[in-house]
Steps between C-alpha positions, in 0.01 A plus 500: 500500500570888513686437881749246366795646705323460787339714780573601869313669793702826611256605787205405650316606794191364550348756809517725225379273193783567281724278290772622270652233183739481315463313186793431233447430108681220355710625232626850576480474912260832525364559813097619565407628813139385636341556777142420682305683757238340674252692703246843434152369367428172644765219334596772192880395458695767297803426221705737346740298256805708355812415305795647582681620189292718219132498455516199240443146712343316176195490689653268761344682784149475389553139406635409876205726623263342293609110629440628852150578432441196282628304824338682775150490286551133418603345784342710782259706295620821537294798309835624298487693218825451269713753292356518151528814209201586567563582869855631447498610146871702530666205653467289222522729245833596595606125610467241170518142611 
């Protein structure tokens, strides 16, 4: 998949509801910075996603995002909405696959 190099947890601190990752691509060893934050409006758990170097990720932020909420709706059904061009038009028009 898209986290081929692996992934690590940096910090978490669950009083708070936080948890910072790390995950690695295969082939070129970028790193993109995630983190969640659970808490606010009853069970509403928060994501930013962000890639380290440039604005270009190949869409490889929205595809990890995306998996997550495929999994959490799936398996535990989660109301998720995922990352589409409709909902974030100038993401992926600037990022081609």
């Amino acid at each position: 998949g898209i986290d081929g190099g692996g992934w690590k947890v940096v910090e978490k601190d669950a009083g708070k509801g936080y948890v910072y990752v790390q995950f690695e691509s295969l082939k070129h060893g970028y790193i993109d910075d995630v983190e969640f934050s659970v808490g606010g409006k009853a069970g509403r758990v928060d994501v930013r996603s962000s890639s380290r170097l440039g604005y270009l990720d190949f869409r490889v932020n929205a595809k990890r995002l995306n998996w997550f909420a495929r999994e959490l709706r799936d398996k535990y059904g989660w109301e998720t909405a995922e990352i589409t061009p409709e909902t974030h038009f100038d993401y992926f028009d600037t990022n081609p696959e």
